[in-house]
C-alpha positions as CSV (number, residue, x, y, z in Angstrom):
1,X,0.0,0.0,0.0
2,X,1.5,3.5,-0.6
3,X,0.7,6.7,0.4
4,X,0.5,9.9,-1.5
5,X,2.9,12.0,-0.1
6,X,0.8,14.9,-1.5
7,X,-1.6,14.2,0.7
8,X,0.4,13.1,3.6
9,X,2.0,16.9,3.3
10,X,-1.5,18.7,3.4
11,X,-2.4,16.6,6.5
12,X,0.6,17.6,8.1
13,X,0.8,21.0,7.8
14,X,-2.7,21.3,9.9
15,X,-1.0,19.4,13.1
16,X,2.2,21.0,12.3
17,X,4.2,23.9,12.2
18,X,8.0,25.2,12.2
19,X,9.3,27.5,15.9
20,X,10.1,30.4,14.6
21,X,12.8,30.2,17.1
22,X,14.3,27.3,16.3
23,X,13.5,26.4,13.1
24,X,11.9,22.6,14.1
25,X,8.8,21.1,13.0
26,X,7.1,20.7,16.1
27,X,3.2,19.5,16.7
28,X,1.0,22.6,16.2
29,X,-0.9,23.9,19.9
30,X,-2.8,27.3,19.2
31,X,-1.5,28.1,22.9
32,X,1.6,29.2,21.4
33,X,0.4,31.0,18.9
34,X,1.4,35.0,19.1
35,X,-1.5,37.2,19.0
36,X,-0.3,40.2,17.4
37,X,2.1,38.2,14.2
38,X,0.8,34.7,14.5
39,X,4.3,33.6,14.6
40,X,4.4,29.8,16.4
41,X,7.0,29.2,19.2
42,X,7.1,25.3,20.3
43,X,7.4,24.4,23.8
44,X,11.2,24.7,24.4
45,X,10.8,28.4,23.2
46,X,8.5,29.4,24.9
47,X,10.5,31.3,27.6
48,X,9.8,34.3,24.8
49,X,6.0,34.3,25.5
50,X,4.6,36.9,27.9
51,X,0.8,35.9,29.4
52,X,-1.5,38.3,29.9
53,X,-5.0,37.1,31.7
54,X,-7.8,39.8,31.2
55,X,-11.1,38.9,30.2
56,X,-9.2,36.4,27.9
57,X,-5.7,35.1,28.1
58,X,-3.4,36.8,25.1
59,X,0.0,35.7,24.6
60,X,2.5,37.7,22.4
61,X,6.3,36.9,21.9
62,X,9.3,38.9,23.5
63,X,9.3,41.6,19.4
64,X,5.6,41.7,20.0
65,X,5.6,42.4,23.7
66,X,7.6,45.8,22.9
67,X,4.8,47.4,21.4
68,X,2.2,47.1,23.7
């Protein structure tokens, strides 16, 4: 039996993304998503996130964080 590897790429790419940070396809968690650029950091990164808990919890990366 063989796969197409088409297909096998398109069901990837929803369960997984590349840190921006390191550069390593890691499994996608919309936790560690940026708010402001969408960028995604994976779990070993995240020491760049900043958590702010409001009415909803936002999370923006360390570039991001400057603005605000």
């Amino acid at each position: 039996m063989e796969f197409d590897k088409y297909l096998l790429n398109y069901i990837l790419s929803f369960i997984s993304k590349d840190c921006r940070r390191c550069k390593q396809l890691k499994y996608f968690n919309k936790d560690n998503v940026c708010c402001i650029c969408k960028d995604f950091f994976c779990n070993e990164c995240l020491n760049e996130f900043t958590y702010y808990y409001g009415f909803t919890k936002s999370s923006y990366c360390s570039l991001c964080n400057m603005i605000i």
